[in-house]
PDB file of the backbone (N, CA, C, O) and the ligand in Angstrom, with CONECT records:
HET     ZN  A 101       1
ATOM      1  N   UNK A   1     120.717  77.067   5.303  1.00  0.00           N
ATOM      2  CA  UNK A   1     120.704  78.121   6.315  1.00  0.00           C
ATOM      3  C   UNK A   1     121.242  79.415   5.711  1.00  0.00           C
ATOM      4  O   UNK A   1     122.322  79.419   5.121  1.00  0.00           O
ATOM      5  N   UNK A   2     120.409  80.646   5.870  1.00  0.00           N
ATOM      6  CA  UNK A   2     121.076  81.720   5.423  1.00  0.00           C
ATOM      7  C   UNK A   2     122.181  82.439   6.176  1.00  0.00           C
ATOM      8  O   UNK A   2     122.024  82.622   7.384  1.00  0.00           O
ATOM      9  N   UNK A   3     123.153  82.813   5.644  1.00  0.00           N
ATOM     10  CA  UNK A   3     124.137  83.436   6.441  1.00  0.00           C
ATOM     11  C   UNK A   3     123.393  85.157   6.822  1.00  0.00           C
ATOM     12  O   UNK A   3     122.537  85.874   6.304  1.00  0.00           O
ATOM     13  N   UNK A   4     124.221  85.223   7.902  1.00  0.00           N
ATOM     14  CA  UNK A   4     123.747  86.882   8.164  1.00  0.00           C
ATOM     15  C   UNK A   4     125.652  87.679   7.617  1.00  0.00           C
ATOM     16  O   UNK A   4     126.825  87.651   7.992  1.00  0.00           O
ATOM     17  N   UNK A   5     124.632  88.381   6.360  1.00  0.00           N
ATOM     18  CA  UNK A   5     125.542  89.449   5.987  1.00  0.00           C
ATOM     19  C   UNK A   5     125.344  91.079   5.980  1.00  0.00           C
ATOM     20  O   UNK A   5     124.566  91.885   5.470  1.00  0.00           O
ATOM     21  N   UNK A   6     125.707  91.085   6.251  1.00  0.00           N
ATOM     22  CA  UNK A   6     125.814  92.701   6.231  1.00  0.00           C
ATOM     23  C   UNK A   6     127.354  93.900   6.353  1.00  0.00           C
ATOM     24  O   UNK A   6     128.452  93.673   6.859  1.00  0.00           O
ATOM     25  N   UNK A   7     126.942  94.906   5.809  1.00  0.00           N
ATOM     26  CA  UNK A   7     127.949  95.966   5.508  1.00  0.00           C
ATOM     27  C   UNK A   7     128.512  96.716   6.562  1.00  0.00           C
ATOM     28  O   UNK A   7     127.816  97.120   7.494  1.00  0.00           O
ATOM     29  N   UNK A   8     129.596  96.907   6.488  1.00  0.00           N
ATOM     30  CA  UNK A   8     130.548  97.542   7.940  1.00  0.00           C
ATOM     31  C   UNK A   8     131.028  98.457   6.465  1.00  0.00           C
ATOM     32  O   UNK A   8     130.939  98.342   5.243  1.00  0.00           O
ATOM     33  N   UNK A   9     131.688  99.596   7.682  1.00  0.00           N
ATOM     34  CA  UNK A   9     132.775 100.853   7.313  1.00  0.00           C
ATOM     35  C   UNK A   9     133.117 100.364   8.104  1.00  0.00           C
ATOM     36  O   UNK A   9     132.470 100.199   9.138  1.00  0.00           O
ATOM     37  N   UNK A  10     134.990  99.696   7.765  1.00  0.00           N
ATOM     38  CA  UNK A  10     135.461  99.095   8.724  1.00  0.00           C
ATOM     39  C   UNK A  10     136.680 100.571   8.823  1.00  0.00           C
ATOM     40  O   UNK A  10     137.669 100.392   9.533  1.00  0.00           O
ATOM     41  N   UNK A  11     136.524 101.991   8.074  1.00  0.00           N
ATOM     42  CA  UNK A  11     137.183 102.928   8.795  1.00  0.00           C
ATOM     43  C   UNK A  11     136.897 102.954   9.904  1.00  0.00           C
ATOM     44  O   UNK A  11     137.797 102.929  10.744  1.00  0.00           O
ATOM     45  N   UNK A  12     135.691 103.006  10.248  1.00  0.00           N
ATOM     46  CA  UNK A  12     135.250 103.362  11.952  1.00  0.00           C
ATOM     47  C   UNK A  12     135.582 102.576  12.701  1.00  0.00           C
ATOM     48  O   UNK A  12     135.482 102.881  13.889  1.00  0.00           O
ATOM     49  N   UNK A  13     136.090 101.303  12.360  1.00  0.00           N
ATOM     50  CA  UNK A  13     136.664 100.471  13.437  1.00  0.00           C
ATOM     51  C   UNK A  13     138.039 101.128  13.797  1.00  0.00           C
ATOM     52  O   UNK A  13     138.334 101.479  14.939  1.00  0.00           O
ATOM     53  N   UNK A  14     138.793 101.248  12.778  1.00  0.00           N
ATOM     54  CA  UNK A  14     140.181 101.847  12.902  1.00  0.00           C
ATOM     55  C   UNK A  14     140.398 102.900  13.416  1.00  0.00           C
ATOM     56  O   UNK A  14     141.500 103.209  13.869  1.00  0.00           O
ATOM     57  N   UNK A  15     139.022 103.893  13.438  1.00  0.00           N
ATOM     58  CA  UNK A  15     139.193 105.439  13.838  1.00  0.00           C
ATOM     59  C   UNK A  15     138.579 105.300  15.676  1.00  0.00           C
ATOM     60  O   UNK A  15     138.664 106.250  16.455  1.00  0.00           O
ATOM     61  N   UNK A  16     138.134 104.264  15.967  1.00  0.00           N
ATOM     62  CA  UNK A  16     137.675 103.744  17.358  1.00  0.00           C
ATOM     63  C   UNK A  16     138.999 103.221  18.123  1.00  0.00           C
ATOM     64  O   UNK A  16     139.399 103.382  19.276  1.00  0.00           O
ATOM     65  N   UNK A  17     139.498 102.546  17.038  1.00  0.00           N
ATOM     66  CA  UNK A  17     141.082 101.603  17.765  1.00  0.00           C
ATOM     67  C   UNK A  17     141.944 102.558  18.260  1.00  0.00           C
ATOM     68  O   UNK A  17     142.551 102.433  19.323  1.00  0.00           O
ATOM     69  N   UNK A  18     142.033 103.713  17.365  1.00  0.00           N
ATOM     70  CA  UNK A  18     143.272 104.922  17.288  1.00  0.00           C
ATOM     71  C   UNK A  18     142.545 105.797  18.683  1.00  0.00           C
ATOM     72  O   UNK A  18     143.402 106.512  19.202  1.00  0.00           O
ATOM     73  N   UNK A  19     141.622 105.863  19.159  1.00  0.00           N
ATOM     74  CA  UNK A  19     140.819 107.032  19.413  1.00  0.00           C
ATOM     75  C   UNK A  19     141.972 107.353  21.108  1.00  0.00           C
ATOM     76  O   UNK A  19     142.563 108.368  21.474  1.00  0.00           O
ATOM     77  N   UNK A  20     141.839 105.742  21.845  1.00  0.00           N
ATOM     78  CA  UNK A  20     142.054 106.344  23.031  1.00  0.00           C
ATOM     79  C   UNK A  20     143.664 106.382  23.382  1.00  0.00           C
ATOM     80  O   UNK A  20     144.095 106.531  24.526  1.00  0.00           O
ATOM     81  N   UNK A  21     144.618 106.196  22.002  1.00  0.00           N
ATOM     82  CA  UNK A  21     145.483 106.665  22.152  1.00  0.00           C
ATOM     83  C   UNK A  21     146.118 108.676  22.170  1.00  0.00           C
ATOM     84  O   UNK A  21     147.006 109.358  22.681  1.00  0.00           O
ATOM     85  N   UNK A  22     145.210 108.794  21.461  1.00  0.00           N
ATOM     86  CA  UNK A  22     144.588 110.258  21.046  1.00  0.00           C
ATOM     87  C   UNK A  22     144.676 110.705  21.976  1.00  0.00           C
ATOM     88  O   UNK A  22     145.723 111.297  22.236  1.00  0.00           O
ATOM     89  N   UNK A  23     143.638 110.642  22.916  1.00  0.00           N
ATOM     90  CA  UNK A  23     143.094 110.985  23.653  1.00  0.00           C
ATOM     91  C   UNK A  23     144.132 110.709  25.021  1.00  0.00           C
ATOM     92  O   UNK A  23     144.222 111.435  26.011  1.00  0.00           O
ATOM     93  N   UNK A  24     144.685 109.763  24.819  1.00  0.00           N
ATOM     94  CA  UNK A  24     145.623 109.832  26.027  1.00  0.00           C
ATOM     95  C   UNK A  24     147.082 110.477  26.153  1.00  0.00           C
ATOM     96  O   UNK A  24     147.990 110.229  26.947  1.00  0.00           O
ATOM     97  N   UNK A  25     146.976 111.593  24.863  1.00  0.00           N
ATOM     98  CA  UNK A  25     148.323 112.333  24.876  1.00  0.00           C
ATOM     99  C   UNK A  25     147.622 113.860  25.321  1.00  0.00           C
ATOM    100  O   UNK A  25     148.370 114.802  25.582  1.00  0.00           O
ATOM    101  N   UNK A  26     146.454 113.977  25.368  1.00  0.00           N
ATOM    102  CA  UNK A  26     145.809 115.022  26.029  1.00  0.00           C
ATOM    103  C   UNK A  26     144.785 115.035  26.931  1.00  0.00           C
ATOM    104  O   UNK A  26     143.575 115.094  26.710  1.00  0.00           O
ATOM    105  N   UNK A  27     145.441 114.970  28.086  1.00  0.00           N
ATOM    106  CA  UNK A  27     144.503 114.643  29.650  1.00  0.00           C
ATOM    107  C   UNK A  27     143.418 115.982  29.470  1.00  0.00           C
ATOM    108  O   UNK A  27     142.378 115.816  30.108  1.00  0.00           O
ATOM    109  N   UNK A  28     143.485 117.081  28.820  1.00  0.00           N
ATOM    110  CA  UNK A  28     142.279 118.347  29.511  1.00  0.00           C
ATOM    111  C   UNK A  28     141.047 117.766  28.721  1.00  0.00           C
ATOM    112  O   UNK A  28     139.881 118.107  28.919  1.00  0.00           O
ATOM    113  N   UNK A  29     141.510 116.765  27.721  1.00  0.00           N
ATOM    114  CA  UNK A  29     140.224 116.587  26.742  1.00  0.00           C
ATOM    115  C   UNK A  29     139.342 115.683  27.537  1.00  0.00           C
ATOM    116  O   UNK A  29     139.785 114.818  28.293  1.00  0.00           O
ATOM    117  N   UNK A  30     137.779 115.972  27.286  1.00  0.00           N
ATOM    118  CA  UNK A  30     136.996 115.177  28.345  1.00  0.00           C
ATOM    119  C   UNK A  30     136.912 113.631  27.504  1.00  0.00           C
ATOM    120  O   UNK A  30     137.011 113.413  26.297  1.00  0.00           O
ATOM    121  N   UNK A  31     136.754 112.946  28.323  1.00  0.00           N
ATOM    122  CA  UNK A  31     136.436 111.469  27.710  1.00  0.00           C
ATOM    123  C   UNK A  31     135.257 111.058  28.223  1.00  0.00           C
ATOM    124  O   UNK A  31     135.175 110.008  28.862  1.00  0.00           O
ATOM    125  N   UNK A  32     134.274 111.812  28.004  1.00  0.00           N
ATOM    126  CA  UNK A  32     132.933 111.347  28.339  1.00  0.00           C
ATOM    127  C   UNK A  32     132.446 110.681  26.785  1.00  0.00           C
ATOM    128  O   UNK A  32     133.172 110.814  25.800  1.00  0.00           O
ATOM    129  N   UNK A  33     131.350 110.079  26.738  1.00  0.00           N
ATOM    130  CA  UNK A  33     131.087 109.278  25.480  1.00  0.00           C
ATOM    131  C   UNK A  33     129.953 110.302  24.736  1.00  0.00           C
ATOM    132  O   UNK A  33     129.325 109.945  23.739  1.00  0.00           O
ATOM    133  N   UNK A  34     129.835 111.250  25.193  1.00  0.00           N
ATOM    134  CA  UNK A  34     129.355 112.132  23.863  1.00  0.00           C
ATOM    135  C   UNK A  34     131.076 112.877  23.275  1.00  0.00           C
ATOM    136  O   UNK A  34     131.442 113.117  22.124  1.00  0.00           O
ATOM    137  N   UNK A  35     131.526 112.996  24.076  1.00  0.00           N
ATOM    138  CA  UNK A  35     132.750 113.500  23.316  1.00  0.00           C
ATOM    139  C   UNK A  35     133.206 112.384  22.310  1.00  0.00           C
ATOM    140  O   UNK A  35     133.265 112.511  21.087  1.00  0.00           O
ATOM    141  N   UNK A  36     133.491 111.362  22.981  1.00  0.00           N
ATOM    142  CA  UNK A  36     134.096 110.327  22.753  1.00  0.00           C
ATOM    143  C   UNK A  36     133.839 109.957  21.073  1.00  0.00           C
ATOM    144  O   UNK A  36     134.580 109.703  20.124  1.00  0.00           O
ATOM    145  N   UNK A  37     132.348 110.080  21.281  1.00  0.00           N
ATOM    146  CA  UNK A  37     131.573 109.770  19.735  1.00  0.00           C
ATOM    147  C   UNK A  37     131.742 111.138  18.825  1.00  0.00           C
ATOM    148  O   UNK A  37     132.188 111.049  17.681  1.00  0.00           O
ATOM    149  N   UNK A  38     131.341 112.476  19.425  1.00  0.00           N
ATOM    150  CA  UNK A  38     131.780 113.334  18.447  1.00  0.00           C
ATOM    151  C   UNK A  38     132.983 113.469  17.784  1.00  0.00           C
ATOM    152  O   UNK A  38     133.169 113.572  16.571  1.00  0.00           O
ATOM    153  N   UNK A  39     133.775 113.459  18.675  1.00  0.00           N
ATOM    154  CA  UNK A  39     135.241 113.420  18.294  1.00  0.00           C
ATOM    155  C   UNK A  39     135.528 112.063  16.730  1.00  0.00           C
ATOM    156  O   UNK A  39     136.102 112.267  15.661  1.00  0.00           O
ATOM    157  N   UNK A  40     135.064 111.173  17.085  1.00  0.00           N
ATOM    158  CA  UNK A  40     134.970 110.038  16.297  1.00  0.00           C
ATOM    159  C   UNK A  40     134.451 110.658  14.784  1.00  0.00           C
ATOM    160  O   UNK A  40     135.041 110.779  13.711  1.00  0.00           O
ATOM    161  N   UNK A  41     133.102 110.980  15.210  1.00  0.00           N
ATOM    162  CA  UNK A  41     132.270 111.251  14.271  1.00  0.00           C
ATOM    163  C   UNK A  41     133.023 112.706  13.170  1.00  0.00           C
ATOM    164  O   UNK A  41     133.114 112.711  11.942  1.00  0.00           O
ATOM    165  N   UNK A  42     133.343 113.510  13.890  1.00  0.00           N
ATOM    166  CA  UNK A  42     134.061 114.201  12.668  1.00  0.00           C
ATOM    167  C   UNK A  42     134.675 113.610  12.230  1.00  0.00           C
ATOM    168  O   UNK A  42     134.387 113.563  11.034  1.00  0.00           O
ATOM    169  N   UNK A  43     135.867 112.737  12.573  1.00  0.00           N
ATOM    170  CA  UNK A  43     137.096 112.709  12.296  1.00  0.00           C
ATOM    171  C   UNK A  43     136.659 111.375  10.816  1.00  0.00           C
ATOM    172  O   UNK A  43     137.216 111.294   9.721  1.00  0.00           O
ATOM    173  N   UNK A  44     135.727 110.679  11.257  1.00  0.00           N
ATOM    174  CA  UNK A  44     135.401 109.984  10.180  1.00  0.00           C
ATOM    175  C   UNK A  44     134.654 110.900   9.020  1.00  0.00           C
ATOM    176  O   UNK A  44     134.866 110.635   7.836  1.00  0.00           O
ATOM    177  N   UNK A  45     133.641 112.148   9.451  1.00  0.00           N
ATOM    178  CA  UNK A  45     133.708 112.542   8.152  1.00  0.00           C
ATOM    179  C   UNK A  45     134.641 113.425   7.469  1.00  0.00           C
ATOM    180  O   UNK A  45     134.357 114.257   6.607  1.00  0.00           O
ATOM    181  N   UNK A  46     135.425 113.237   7.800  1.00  0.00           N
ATOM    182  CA  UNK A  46     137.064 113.647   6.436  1.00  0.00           C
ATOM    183  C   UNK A  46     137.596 112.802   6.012  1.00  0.00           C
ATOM    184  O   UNK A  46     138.223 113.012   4.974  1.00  0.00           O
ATOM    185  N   UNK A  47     137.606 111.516   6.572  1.00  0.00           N
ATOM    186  CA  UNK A  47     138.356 109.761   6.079  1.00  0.00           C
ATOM    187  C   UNK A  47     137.635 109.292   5.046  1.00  0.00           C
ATOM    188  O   UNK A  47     136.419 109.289   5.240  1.00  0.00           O
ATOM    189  N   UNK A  48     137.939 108.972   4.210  1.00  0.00           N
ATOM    190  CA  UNK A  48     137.086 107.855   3.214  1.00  0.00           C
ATOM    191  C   UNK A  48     136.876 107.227   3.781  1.00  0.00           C
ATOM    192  O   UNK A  48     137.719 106.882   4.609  1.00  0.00           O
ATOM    193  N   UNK A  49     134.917 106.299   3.731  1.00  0.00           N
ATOM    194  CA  UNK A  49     134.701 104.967   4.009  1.00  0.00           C
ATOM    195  C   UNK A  49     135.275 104.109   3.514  1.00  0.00           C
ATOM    196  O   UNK A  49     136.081 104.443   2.644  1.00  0.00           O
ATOM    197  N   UNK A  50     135.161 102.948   3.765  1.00  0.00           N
ATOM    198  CA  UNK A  50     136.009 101.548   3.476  1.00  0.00           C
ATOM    199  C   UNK A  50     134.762 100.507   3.697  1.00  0.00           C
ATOM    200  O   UNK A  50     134.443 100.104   4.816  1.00  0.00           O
ATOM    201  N   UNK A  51     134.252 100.211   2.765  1.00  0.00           N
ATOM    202  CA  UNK A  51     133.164  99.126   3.269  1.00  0.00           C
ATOM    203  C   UNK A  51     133.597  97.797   2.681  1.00  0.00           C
ATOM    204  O   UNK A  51     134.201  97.606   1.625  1.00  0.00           O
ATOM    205  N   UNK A  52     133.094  96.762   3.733  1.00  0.00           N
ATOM    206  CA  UNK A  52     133.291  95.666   3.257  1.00  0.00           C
ATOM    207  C   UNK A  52     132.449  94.598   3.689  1.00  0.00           C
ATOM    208  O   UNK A  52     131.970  94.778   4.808  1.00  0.00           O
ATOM    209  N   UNK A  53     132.090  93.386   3.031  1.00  0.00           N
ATOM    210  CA  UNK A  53     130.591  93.004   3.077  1.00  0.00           C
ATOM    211  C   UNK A  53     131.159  91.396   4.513  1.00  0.00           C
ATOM    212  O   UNK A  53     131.645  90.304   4.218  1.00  0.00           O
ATOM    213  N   UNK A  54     130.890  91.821   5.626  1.00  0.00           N
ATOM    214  CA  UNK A  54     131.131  90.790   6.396  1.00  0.00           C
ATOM    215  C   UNK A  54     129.983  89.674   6.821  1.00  0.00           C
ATOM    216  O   UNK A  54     128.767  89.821   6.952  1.00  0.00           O
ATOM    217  N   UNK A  55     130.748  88.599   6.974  1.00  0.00           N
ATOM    218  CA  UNK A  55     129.922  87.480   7.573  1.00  0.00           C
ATOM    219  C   UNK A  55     129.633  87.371   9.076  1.00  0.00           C
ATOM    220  O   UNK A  55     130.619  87.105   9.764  1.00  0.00           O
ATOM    221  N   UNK A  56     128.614  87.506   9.631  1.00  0.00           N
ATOM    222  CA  UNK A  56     128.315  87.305  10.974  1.00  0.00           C
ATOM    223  C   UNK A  56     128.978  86.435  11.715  1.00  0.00           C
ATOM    224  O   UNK A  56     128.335  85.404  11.914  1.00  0.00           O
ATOM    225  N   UNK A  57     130.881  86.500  12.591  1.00  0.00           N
ATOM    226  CA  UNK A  57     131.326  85.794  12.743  1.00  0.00           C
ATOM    227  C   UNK A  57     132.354  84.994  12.197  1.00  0.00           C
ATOM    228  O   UNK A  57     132.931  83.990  12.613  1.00  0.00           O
ATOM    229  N   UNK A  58     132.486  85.917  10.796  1.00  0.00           N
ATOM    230  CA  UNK A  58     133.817  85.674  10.040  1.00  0.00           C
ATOM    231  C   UNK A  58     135.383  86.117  10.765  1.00  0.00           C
ATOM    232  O   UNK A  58     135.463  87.264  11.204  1.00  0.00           O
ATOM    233  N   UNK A  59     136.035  85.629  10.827  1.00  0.00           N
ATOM    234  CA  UNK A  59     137.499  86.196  11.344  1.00  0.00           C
ATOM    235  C   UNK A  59     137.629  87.452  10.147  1.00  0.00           C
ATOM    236  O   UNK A  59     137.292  87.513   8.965  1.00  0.00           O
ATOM    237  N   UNK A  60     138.319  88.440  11.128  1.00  0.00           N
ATOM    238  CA  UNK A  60     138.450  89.576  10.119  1.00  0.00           C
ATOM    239  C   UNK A  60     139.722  90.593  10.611  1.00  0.00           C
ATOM    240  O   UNK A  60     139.936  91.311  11.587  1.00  0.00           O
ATOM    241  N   UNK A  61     140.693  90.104   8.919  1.00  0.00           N
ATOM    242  CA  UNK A  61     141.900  91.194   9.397  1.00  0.00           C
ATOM    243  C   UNK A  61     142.047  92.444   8.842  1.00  0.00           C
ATOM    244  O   UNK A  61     142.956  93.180   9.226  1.00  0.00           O
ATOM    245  N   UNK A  62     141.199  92.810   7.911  1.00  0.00           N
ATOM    246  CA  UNK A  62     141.670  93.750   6.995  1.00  0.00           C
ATOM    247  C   UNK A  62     141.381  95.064   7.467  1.00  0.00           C
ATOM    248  O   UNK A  62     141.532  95.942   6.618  1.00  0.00           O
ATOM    249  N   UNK A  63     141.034  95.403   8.512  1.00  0.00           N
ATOM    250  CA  UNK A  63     141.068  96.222   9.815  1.00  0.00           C
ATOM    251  C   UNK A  63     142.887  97.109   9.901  1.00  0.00           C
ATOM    252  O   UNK A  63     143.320  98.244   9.701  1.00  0.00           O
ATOM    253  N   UNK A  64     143.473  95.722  10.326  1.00  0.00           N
ATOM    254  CA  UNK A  64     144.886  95.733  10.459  1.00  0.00           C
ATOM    255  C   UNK A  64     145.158  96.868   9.193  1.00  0.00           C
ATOM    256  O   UNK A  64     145.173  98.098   9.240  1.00  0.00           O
ATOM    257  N   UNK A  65     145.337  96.050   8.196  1.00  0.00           N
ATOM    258  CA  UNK A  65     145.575  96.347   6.349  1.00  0.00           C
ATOM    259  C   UNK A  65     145.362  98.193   6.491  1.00  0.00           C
ATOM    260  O   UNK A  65     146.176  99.104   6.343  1.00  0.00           O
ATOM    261  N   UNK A  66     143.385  98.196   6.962  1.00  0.00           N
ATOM    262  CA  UNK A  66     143.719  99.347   6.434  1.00  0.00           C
ATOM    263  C   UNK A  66     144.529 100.327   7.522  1.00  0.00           C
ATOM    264  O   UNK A  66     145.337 101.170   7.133  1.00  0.00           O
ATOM    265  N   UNK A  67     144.245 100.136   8.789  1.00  0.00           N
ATOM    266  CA  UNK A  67     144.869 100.370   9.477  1.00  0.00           C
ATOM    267  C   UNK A  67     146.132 101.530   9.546  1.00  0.00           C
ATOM    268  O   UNK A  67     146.061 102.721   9.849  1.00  0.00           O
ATOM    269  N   UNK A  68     147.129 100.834   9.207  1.00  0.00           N
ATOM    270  CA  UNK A  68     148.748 100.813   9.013  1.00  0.00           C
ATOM    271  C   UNK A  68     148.800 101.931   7.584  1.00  0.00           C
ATOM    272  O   UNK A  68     149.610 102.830   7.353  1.00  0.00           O
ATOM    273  N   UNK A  69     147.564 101.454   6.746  1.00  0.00           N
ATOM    274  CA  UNK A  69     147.532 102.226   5.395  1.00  0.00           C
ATOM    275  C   UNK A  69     147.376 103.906   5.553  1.00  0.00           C
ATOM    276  O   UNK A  69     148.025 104.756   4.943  1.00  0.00           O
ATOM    277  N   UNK A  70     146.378 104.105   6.501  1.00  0.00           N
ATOM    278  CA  UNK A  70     145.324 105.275   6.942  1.00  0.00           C
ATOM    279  C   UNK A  70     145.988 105.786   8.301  1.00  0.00           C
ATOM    280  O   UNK A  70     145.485 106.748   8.880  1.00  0.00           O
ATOM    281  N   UNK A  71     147.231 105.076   8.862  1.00  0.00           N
ATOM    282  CA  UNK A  71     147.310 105.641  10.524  1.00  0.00           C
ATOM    283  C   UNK A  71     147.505 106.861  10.097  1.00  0.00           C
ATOM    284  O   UNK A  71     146.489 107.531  10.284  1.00  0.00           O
ATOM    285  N   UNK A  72     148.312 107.424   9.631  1.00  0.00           N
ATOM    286  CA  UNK A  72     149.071 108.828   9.420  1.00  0.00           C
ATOM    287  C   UNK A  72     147.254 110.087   9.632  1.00  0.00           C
ATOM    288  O   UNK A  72     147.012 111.069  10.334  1.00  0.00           O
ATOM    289  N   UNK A  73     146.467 109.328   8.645  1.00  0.00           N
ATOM    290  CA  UNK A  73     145.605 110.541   8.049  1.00  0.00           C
ATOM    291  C   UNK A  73     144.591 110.393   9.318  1.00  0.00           C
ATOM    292  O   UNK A  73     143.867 111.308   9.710  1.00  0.00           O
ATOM    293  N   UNK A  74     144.668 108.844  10.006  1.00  0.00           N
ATOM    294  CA  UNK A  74     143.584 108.804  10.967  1.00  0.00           C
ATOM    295  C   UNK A  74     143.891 109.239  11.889  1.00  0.00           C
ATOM    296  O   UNK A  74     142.959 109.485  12.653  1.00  0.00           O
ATOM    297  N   UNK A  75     145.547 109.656  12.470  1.00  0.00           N
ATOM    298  CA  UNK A  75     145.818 110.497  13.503  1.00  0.00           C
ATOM    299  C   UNK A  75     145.183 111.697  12.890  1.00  0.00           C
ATOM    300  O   UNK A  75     144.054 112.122  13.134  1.00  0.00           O
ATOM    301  N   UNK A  76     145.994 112.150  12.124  1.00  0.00           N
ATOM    302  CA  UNK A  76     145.788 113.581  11.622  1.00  0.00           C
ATOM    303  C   UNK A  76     144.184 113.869  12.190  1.00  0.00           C
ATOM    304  O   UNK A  76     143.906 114.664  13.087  1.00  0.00           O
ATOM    305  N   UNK A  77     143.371 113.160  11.561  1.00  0.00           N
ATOM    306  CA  UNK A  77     141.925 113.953  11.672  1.00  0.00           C
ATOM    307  C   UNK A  77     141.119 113.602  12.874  1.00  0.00           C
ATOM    308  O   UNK A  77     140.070 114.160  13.195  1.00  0.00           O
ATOM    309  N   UNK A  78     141.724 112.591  13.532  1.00  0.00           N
ATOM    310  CA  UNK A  78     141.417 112.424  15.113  1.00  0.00           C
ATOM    311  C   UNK A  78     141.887 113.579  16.053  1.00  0.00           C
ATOM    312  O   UNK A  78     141.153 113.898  16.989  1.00  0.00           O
ATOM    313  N   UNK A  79     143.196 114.286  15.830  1.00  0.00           N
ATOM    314  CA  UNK A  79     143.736 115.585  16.259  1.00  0.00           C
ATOM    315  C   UNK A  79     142.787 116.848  15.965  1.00  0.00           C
ATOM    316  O   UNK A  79     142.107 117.515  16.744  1.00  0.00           O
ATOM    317  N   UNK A  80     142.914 116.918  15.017  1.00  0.00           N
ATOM    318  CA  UNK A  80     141.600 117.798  14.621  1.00  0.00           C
ATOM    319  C   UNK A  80     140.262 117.940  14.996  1.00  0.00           C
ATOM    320  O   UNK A  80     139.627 118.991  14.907  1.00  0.00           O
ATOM    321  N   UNK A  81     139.833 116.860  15.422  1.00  0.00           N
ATOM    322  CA  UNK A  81     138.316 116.959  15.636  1.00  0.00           C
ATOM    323  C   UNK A  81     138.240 116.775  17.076  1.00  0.00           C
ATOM    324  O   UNK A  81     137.155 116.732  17.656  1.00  0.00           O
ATOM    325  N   UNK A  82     139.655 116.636  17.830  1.00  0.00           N
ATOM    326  CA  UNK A  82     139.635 116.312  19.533  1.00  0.00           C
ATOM    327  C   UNK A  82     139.784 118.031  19.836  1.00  0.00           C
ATOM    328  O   UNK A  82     139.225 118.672  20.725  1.00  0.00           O
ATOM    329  N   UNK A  83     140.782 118.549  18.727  1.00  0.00           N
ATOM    330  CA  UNK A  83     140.931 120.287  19.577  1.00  0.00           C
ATOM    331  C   UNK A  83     139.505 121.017  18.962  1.00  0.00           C
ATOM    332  O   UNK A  83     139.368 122.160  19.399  1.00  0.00           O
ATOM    333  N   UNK A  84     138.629 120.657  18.209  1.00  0.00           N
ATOM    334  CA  UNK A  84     137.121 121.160  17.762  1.00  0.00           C
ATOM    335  C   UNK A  84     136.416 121.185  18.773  1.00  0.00           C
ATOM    336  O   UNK A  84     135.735 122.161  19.088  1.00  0.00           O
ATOM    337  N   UNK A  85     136.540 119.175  19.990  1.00  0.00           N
ATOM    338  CA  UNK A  85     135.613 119.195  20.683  1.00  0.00           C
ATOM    339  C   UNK A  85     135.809 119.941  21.646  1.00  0.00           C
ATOM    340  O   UNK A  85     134.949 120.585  22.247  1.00  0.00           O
ATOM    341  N   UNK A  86     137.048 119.905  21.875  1.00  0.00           N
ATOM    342  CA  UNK A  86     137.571 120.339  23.507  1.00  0.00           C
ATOM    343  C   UNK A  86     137.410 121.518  23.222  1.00  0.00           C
ATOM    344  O   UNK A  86     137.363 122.023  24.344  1.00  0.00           O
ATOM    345  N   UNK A  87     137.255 122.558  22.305  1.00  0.00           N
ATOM    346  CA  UNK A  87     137.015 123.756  22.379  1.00  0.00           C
ATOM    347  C   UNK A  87     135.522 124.293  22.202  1.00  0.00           C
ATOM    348  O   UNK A  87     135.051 125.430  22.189  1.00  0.00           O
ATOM    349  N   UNK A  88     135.076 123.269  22.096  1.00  0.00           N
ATOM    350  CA  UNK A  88     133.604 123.299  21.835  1.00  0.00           C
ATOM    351  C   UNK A  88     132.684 121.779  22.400  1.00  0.00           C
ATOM    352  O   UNK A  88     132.156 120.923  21.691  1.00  0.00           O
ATOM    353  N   UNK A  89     132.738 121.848  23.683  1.00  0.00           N
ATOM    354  CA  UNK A  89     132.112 120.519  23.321  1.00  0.00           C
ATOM    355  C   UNK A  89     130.735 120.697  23.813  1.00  0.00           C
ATOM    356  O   UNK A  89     130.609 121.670  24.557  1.00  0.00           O
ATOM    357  N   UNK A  90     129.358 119.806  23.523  1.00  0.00           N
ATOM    358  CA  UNK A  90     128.493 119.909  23.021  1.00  0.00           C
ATOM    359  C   UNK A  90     127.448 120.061  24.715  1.00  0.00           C
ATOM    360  O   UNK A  90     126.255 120.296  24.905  1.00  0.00           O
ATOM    361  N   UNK A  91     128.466 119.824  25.553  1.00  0.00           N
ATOM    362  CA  UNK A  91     127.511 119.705  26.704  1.00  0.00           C
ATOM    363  C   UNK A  91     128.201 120.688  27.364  1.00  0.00           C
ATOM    364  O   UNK A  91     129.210 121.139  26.822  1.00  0.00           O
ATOM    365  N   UNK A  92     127.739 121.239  28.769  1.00  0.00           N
ATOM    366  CA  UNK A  92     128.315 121.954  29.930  1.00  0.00           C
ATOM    367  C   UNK A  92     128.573 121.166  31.232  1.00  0.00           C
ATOM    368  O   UNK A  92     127.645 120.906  31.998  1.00  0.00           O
ATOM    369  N   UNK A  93     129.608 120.858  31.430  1.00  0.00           N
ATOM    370  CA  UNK A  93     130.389 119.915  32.377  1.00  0.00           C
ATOM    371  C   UNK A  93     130.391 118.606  32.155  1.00  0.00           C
ATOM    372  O   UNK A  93     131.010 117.854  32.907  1.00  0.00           O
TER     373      UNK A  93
HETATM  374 ZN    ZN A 101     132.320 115.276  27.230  1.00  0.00          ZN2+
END
């Protein structure tokens, strides 16, 4: 039986985990899910990817790992790209 493998950036998991703490130290910011994703989406392109080759259904910690490694820089650029959206965000209301 073939396994199903395939490639994750498991930054984006970590920059998803962090997001709605972010977001919950600033109520004016909208939390609609185009924000939600833009906000994401910059903030991952300033993070290095992190790829790693997972098994469909493998237990997986290294999430945690990088986690704890990256919180500092993944706040940092989650801050950044929340006062980008909120000052710009891509829709009207
Ligand atoms: Zn929005």
């Amino acid at each position: 039986m073939t396994k199903k493998v395939f490639l994750k950036n498991i930054m984006e998991d970590c920059v998803w985990e962090l997001l709605d703490s972010i977001l919950s130290q600033d109520p004016e910011v909208c939390n609609c899910e185009i924000c939600r994703h833009d906000i994401v989406a910059l903030a991952l392109n300033e993070l290095p990817p992190h790829y790693v080759v997972r098994e469909k259904g493998a237990i997986y910690s290294k999430i945690r790992i990088l986690e704890n490694q990256y919180r500092t820089d993944i706040y940092q650029e989650l801050t950044k790209a929340l006062i980008a959206v909120k000052k710009a965000p891509r829709h009207r209301d």
